[in-house]
PADRENDO-770561 format. One record per residue (C-alpha): residue in three letters; x, y, z. Coordinates in nm, 3 decimals, always signed. Layout:
N
{"ala", {X, Y, Z}}
...
***
This chain:
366
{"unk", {-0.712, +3.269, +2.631}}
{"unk", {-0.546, +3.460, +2.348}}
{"unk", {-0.304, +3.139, +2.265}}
{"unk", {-0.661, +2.960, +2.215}}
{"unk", {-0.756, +3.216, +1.961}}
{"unk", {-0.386, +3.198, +1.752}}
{"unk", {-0.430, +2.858, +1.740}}
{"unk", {-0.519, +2.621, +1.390}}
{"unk", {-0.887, +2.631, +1.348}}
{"unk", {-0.895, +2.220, +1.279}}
{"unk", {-0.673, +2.179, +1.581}}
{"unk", {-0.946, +2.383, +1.792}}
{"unk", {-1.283, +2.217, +1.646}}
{"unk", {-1.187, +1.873, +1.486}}
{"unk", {-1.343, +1.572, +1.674}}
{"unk", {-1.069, +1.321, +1.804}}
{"unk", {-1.127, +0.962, +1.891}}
{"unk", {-0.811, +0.819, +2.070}}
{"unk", {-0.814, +0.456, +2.057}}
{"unk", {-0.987, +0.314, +2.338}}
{"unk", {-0.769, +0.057, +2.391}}
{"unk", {-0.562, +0.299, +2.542}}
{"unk", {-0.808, +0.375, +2.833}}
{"unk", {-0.924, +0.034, +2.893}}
{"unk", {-0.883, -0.102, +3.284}}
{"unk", {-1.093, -0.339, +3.275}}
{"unk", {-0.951, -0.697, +3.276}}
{"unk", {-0.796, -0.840, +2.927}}
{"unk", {-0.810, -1.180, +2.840}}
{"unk", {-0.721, -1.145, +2.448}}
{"unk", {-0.578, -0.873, +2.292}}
{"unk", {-0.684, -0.791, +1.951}}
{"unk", {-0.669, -0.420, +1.988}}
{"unk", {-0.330, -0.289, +1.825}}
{"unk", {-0.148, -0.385, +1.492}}
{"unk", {+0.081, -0.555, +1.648}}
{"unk", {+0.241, -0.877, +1.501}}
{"unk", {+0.043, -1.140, +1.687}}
{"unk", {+0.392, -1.379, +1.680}}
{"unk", {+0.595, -1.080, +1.859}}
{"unk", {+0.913, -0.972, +1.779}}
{"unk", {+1.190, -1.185, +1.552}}
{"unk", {+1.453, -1.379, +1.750}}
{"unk", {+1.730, -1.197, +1.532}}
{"unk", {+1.629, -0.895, +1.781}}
{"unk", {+1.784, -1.055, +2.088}}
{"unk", {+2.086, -1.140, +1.850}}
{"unk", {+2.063, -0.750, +1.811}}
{"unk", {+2.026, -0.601, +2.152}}
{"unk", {+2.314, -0.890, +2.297}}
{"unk", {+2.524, -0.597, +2.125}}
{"unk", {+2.327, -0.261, +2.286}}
{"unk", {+2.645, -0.258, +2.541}}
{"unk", {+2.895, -0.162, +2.233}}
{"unk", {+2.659, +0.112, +2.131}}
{"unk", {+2.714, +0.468, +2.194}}
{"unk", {+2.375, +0.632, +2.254}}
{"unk", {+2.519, +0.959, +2.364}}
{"unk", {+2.545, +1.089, +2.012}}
{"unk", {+2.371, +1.158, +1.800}}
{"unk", {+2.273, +0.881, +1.529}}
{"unk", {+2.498, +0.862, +1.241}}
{"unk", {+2.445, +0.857, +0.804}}
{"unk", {+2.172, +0.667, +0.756}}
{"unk", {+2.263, +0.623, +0.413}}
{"unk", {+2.399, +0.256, +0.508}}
{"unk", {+2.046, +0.155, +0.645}}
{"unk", {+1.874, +0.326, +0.278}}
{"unk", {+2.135, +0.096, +0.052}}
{"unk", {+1.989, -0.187, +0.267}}
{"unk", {+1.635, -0.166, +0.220}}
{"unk", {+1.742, -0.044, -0.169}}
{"unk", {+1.882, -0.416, -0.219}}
{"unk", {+1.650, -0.646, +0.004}}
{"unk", {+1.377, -0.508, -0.261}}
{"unk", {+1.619, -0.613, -0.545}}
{"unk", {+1.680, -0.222, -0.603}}
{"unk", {+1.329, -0.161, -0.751}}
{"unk", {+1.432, +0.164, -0.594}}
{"unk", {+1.710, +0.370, -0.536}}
{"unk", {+1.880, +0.478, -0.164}}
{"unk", {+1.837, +0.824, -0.270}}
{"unk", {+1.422, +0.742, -0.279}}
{"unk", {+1.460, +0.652, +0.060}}
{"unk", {+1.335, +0.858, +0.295}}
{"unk", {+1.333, +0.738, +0.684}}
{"unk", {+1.100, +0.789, +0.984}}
{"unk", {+0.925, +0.759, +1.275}}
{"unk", {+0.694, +0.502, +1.112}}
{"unk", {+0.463, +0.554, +0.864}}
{"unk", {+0.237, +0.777, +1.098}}
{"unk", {+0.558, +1.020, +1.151}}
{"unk", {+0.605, +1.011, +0.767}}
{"unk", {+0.217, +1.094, +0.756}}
{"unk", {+0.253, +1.406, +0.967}}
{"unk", {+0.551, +1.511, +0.736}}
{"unk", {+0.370, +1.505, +0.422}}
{"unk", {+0.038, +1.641, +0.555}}
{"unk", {+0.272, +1.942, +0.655}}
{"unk", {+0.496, +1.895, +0.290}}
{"unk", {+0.235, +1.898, +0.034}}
{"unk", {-0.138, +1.978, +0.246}}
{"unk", {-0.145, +2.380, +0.251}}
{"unk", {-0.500, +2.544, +0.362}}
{"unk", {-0.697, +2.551, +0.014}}
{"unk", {-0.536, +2.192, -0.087}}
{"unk", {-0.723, +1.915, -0.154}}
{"unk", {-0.645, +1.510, -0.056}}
{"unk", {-0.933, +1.206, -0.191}}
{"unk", {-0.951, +0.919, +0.008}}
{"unk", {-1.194, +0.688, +0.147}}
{"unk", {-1.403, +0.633, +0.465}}
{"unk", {-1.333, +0.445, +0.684}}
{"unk", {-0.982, +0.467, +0.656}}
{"unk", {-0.636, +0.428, +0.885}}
{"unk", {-0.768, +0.801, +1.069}}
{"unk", {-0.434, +0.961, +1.156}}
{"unk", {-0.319, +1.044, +0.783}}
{"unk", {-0.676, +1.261, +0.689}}
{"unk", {-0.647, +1.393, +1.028}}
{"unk", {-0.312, +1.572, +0.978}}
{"unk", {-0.401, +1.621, +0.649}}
{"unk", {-0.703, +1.821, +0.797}}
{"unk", {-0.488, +2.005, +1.071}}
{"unk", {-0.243, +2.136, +0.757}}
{"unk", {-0.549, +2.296, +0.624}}
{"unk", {-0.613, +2.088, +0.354}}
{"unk", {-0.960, +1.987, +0.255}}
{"unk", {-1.032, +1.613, +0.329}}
{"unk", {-1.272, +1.467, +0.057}}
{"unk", {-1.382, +1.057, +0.156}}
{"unk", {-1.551, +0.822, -0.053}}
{"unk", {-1.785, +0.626, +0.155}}
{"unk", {-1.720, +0.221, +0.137}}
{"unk", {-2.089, +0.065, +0.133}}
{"unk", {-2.136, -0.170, +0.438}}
{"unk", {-2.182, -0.447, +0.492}}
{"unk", {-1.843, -0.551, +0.318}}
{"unk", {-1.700, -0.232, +0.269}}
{"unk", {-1.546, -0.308, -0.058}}
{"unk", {-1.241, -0.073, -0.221}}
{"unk", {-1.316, -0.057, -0.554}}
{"unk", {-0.970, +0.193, -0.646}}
{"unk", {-1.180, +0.237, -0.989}}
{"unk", {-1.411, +0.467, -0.789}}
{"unk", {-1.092, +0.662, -0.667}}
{"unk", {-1.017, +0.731, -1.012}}
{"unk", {-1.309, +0.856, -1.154}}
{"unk", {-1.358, +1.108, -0.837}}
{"unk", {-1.054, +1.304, -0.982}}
{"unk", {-1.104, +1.661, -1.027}}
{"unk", {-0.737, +1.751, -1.102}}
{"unk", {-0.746, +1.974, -0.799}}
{"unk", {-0.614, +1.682, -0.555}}
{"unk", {-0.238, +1.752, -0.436}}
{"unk", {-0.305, +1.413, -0.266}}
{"unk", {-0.491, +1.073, -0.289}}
{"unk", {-0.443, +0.870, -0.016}}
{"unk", {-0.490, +0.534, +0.005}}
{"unk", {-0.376, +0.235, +0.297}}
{"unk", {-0.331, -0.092, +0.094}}
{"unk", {-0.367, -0.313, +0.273}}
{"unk", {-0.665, -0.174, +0.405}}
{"unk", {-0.733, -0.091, +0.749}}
{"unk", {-0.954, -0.143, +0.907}}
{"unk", {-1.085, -0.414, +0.684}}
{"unk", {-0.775, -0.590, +0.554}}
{"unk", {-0.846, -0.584, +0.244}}
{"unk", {-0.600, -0.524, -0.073}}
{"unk", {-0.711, -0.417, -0.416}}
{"unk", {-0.525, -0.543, -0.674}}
{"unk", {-0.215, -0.408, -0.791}}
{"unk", {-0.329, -0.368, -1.147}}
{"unk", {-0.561, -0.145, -0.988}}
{"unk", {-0.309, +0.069, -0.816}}
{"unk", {-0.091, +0.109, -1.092}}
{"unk", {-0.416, +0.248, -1.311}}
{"unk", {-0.470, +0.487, -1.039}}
{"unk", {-0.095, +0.579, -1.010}}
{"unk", {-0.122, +0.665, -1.385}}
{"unk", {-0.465, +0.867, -1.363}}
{"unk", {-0.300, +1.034, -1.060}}
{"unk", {+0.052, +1.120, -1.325}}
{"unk", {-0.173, +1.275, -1.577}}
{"unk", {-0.380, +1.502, -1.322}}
{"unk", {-0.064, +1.617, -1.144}}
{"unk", {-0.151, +1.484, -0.816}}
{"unk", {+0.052, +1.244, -0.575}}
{"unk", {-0.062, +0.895, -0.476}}
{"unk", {+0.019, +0.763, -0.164}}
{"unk", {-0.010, +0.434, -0.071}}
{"unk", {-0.007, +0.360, +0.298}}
{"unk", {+0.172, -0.034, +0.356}}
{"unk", {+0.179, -0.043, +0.707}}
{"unk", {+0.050, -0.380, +0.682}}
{"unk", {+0.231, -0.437, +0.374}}
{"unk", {+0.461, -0.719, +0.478}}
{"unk", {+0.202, -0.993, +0.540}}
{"unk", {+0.174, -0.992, +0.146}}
{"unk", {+0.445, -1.114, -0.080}}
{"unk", {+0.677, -0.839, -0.200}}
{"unk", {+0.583, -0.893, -0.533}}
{"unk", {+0.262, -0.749, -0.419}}
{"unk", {+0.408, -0.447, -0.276}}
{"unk", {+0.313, -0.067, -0.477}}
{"unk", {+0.748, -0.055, -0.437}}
{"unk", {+0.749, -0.269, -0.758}}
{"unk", {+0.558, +0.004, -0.992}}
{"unk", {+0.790, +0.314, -1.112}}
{"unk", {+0.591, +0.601, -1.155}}
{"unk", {+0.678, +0.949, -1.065}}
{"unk", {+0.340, +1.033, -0.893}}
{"unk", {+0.370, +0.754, -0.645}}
{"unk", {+0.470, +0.775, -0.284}}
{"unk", {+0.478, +0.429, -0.084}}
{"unk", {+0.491, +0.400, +0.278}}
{"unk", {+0.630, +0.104, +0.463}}
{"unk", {+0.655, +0.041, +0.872}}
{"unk", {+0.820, -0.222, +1.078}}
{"unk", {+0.598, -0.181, +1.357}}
{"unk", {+0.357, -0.445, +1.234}}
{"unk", {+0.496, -0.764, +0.999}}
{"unk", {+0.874, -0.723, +1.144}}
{"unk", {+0.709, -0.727, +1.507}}
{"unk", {+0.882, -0.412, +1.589}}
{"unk", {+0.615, -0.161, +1.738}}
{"unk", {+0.859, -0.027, +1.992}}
{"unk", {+1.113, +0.151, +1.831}}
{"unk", {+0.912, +0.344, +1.605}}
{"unk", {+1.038, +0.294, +1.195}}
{"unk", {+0.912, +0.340, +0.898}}
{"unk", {+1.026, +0.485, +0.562}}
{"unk", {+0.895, +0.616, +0.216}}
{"unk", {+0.974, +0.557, -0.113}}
{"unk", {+0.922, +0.893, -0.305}}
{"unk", {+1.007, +0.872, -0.681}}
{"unk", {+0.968, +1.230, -0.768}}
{"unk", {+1.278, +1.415, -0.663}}
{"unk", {+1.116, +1.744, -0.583}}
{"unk", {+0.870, +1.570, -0.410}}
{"unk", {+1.140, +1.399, -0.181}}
{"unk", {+1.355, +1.746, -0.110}}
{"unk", {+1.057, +1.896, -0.031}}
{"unk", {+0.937, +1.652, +0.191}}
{"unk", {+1.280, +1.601, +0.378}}
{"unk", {+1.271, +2.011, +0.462}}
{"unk", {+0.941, +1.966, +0.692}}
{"unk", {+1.115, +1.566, +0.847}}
{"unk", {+1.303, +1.657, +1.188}}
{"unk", {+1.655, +1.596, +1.215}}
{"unk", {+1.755, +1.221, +1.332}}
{"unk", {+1.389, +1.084, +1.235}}
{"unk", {+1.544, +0.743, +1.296}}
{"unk", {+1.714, +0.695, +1.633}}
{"unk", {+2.051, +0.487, +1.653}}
{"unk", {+1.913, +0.176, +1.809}}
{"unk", {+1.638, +0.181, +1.545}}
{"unk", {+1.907, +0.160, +1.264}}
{"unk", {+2.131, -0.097, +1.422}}
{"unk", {+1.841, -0.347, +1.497}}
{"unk", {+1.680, -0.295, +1.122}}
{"unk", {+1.977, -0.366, +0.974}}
{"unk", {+1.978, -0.712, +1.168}}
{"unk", {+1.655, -0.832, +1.147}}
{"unk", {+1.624, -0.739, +0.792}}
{"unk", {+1.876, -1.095, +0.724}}
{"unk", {+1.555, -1.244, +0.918}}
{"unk", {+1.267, -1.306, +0.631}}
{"unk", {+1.184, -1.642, +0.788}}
{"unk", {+1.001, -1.457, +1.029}}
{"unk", {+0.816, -1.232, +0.777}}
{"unk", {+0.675, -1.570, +0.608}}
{"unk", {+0.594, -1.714, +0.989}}
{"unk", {+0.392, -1.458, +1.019}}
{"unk", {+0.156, -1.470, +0.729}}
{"unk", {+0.172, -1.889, +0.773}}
{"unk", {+0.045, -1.790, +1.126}}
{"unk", {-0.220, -1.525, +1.019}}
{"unk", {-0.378, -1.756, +0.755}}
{"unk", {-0.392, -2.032, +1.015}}
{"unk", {-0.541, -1.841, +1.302}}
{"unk", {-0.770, -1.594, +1.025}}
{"unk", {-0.958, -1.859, +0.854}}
{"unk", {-1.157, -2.014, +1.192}}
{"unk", {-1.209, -1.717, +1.330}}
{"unk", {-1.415, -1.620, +0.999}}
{"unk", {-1.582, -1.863, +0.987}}
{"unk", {-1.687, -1.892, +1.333}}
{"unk", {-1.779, -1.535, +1.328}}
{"unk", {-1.952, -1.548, +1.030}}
{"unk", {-2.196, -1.857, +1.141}}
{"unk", {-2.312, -1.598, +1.376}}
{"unk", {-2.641, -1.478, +1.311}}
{"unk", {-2.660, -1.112, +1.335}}
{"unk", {-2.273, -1.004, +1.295}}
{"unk", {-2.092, -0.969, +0.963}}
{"unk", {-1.717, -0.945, +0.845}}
{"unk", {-1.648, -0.713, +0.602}}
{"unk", {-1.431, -0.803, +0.302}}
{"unk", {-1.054, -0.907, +0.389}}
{"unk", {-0.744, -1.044, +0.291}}
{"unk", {-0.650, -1.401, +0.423}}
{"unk", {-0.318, -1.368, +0.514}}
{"unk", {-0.351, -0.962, +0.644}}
{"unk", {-0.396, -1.003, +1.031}}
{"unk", {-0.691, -0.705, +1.105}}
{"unk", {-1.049, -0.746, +0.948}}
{"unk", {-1.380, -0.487, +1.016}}
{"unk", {-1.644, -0.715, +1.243}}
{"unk", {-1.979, -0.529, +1.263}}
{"unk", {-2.295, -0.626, +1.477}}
{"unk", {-2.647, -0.561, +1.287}}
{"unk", {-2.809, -0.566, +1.662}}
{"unk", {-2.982, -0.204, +1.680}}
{"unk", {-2.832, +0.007, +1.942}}
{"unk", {-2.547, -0.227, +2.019}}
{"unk", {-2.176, -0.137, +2.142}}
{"unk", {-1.992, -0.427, +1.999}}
{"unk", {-1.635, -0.313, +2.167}}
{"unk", {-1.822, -0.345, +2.506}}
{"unk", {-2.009, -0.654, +2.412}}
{"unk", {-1.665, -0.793, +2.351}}
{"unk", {-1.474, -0.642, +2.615}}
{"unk", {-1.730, -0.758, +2.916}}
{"unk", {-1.575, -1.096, +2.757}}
{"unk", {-1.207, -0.978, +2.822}}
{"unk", {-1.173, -0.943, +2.431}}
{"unk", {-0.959, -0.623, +2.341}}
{"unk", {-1.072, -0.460, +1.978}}
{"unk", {-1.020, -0.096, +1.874}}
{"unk", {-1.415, +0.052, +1.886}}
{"unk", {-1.536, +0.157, +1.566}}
{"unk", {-1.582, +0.515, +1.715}}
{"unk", {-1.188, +0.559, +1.653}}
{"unk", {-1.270, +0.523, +1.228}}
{"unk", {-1.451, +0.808, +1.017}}
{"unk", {-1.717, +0.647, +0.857}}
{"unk", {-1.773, +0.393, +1.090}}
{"unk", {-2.013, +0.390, +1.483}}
{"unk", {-2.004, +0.175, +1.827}}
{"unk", {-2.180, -0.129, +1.626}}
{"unk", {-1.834, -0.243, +1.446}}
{"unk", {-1.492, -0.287, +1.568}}
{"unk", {-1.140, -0.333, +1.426}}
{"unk", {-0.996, -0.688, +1.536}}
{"unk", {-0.679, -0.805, +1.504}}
{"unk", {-0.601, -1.172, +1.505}}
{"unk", {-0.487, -1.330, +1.813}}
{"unk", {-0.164, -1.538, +1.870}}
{"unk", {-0.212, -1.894, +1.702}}
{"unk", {-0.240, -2.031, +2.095}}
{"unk", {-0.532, -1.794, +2.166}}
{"unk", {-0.713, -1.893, +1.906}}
{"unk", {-0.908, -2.152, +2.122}}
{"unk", {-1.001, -1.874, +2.418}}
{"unk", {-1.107, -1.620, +2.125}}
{"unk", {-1.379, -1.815, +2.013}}
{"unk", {-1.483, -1.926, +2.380}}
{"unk", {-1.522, -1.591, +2.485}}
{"unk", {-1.644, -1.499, +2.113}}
{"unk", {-1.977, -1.733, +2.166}}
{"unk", {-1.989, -1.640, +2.535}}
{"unk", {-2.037, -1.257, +2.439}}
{"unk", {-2.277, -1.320, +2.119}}
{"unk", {-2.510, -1.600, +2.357}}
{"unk", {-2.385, -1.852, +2.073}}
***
């Protein structure tokens, strides 16, 4: 077992919870496991693939500086195609800076619970993963407590705005403050938006300039677009961004990705469907769930589609308690910081909104 022995000590020891969902055979009845878009994909997408025939996937995908200069101008050029920097969505982009900027020795501050895969590369690097613990039973991000945990020996902060897996988003104020705090120490903020695009862009970290800031955006979950795998960062600091694109792989973004991003990115009817849809479906399911004696909700954004449900019932496995009801979550074993009483939901489509809470009060005895 010598190759055991020449291995990374974190690879070797750390814990790792896969999501459940993954393993689950038991029958599903609604799915609100993965981030998913609840609506699906945008129609533009069919409009997309009618044209797959004309596409040459035997080479290699082309410059993808035509697909930067298009994100640069649907965000009105608050950044530049040269900030761009493209990728397997923002967990691939994760991986790349974990190995960029997280040698053993390094420090990264975050918080707990938190979106799992970022500190867990960062951990695998070498780097020393420091959470602040969010107090249940709403879990609230205060990004002031961020800022005064700063030691000046962080080469990263990390934080997912919105928040998974509450859904909640700290203001923006707030963000910029820390982005500043982060400038002075000589650290880099990163700001995970996976779920970004269920807020308005004038919400989004892209519209504050500082040189410490690195923002993360996906399509997987507002653009409905899981499947192919894209994301991209915005990385002000040009040092930063060379370094960062030695450790990315060649190609990042496959061909098909870029062709059907630069279609549905004419489509931003969909993107405000969506968070129509997600405030529609969201606010009965609260407040059904929260007229529960005995389960809480912890503090969430209306219009983001995932919020943290926890059961105060001692002893109690709330994914199974749900699941014997054909109700999909992701367990609360998968999150740092977090056990079997709480899971991660994600909202259902607006026309299973009904069977939810039917199965909701058949596995609570409501």
């Amino acid at each position: 077992m010598g190759w055991k022995k020449r291995m990374s000590q974190a690879v070797r020891e750390m814990e790792f919870a896969e999501y459940g969902s993954f393993f689950e055979d038991r029958p599903v009845i609604v799915d609100c496991a993965l981030g998913t878009n609840p609506l699906g994909s945008p129609e533009s997408v069919a409009e997309g693939l009618a044209q797959a025939s004309c596409w040459d996937v035997g080479l290699y995908p082309g410059d993808d500086l035509p697909l930067r200069r298009l994100l640069a101008d649907y965000w009105g050029r608050s950044f530049s195609p040269e900030e761009v920097v493209l990728g397997t969505g923002s967990i691939g982009l994760l991986v790349a800076m974990a190995r960029t900027f997280c040698a053993p020795g390094a420090s990264v501050l975050g918080v707990s619970p938190q979106f799992p895969d970022g500190p867990m590369h960062v951990q695998f690097s070498g780097a020393a993963y420091r959470p602040l613990s969010l107090v249940p039973p709403d879990y609230r991000l205060h990004l002031s407590r961020l800022r005064e945990a700063l030691t000046g020996e962080e080469s990263l902060v990390y934080l997912d705005r919105p928040h998974n897996p509450t859904g909640q988003v700290p203001p923006l104020a707030e963000v910029q403050t820390l982005a500043e705090a982060c400038e002075t120490t000589g650290s880099l903020l990163v700001v995970d938006e996976a779920y970004g695009d269920y807020l308005p862009p004038q919400e989004s970290a892209l519209n504050l300039r500082h040189a410490s800031l690195i923002v993360l955006r996906s399509f997987s979950k507002g653009w409905g677009l899981a499947g192919i795998r894209a994301g991209y960062a915005v990385i002000r600091d040009d040092e930063a961004r060379r370094f960062m694109k030695k450790t990315m792989p060649p190609f990042s973004l496959n061909a098909v990705a870029m062709r059907l991003l630069a279609t549905v990115l004419k489509d931003d009817a969909f993107l405000l469907r969506s968070r129509e849809a997600v405030k529609a479906v969201k606010a009965p399911l609260l407040a059904s769930i929260e007229a529960t004696p005995r389960f809480s909700v912890a503090a969430t954004h209306a219009e983001v589609p995932i919020f943290l449900l926890s059961s105060h019932i001692d002893g109690d496995n709330l994914y199974d308690r749900l699941m014997s009801e054909g109700i999909r979550t992701e367990a609360g074993t998968c999150f740092d910081g977090l056990g079997a009483q709480s899971v991660r939901v994600r909202v259902p489509a607006p026309d299973q909104v009904d069977l939810f809470l039917e199965r909701w009060h058949g596995a609570v005895g409501s």
